[in-house]
N, C-alpha and C positions, 0 to 999 in steps of 0.2 A: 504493500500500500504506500509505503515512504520513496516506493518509486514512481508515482503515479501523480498527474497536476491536477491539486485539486479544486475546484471551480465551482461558482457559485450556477444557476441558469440563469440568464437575462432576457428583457425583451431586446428581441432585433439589435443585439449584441455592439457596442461600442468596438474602433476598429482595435484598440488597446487587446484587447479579448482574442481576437485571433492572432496579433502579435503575440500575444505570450504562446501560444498552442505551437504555430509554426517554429518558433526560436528555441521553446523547449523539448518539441519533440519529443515527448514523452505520453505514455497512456491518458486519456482522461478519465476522474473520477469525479463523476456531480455529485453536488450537494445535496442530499435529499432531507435530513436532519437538522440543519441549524433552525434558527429560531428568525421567522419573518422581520427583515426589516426593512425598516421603510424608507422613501425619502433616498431609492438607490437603484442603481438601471436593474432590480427586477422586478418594476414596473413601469419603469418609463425608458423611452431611447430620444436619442436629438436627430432631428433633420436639418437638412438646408431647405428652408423656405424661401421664398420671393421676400419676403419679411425678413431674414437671416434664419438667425436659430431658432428653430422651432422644438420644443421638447413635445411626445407624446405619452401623455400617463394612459394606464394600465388598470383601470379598475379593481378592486378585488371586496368579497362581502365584508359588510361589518362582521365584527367579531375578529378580523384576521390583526394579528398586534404581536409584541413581540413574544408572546406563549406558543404562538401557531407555529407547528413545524412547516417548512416548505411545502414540503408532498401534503400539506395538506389545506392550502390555502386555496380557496376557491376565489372564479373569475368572477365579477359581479356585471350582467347586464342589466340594467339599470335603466342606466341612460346608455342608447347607440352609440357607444365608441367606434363600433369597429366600423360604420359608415363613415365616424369621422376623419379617422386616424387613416381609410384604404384613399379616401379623398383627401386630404391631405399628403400622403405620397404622392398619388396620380398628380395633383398638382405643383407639387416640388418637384419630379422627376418625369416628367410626359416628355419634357425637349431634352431630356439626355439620351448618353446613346445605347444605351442598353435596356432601358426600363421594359419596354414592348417585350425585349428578349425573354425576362424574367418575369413577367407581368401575373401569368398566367400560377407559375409556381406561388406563387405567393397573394396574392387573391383567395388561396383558399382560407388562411386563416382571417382572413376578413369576411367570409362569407357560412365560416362552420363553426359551432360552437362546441369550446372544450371546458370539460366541468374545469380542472384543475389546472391552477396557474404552471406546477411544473412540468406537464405534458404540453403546454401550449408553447413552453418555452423550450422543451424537448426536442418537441417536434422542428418549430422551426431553426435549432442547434442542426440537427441533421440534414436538414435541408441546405444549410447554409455551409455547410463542410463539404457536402457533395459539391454544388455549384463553384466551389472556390479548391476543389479538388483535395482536398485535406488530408487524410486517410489517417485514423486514428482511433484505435481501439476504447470504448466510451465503457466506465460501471460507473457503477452508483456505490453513495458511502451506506454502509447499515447501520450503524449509529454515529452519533455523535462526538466529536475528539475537537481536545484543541491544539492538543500536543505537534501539528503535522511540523515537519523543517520548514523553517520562512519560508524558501527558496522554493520550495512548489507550493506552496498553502496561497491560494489568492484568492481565496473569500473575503478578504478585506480590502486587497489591495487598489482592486479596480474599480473605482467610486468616483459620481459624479463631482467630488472637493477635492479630490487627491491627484496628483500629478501621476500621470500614467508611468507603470513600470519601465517598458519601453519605450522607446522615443517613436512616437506617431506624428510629430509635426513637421515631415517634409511635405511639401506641399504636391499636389497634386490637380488636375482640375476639374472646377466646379460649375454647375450651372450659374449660379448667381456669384460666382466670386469679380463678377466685375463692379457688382453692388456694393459687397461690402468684404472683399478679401475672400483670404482663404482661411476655412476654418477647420481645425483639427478633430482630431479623436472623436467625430460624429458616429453616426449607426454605421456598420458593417455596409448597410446598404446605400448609403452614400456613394462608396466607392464602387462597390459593384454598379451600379447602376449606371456611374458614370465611366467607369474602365472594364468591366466586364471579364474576358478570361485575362487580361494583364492585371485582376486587382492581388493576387498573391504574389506575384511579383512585388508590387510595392510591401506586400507584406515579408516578405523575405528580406529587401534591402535594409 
């Protein structure tokens, strides 16, 4: 297990996230066990908007706080997110050059409903490794440890406050970066979207 990177699930994963997977090259092991929290990409991801940065939260039921294990935090449909959140992509990324390409992949999760937060972020983990070519052997943790070596343990590290472990802000380009720059460490699908099979390349350099 102490050879294995262990990782929290995210939505639509921050590009930090698959730098660490690519550079460590080692097993992945999710998180299944910790204790919900909040206020952190696993429920919300950043886009580039015609606006700049757009963040999109993640609903989940009352009750979910920081008692709730992972695996066990439900999605809450409430209010239509997931209209909001697939229209706000379409709108951020219709004039890039890839979106069309991946369009269809991922529409699903905007249009199917999954009880539980860690399957939805599961699912689209998988997705997002095939597309970006990954290849990497994926378990789950059985209980809970705090003990893991720094150096693979990055359930903390990757957080919307904290300077990314790797270094993601070579620039790269953006639909709107003529508005307002280029901006870093957005969702995975930022890149994809706009460089498509050259975005693990940028992930590797």
């Amino acid at each position: 297990m102490d050879n294995q990177l262990i990782l929290p699930v995210f939505y639509l994963p921050p590009i930090a996230y698959f730098s660490a997977i690519v550079k460590t090259a080692k097993p992945i092991l999710l998180e299944r066990y910790e204790h919900y929290p909040k206020q952190t990409y696993r429920t919300r991801t950043s886009i580039y908007s015609a606006n700049g940065k757009l963040d999109l939260i993640l609903p989940v039921q009352k009750g979910s706080n920081g008692h709730t294990q992972m695996k066990d935090v439900k999605i809450s449909y409430e209010a239509d997110w997931q209209r909001l959140h697939w229209m706000s992509l379409q709108t951020a990324y219709r004039s890039s050059a890839y979106f069309e390409y991946y369009e269809d992949d991922f529409s699903v999760f905007y249009n199917k409903r999954f009880d539980y937060l860690f399957d939805y972020h599961e699912a689209q983990l998988n997705l997002l490794l095939a597309l970006l070519k990954i290849d990497r052997e994926i378990g789950y943790t059985q209980s809970y440890r705090e003990d893991y070596p720094p150096a693979i343990d990055l359930r903390q590290t990757i957080h919307p406050k904290k300077t990314p472990l790797h270094n993601v802000t070579e620039p790269y380009y953006q639909v709107f970066e003529g508005k307002f720059g280029f901006i870093a460490n957005l969702s995975i699908v930022d890149l994809l979207f706009n460089h498509g099979p050259q975005s693990t390349d940028y992930l590797i350099d």
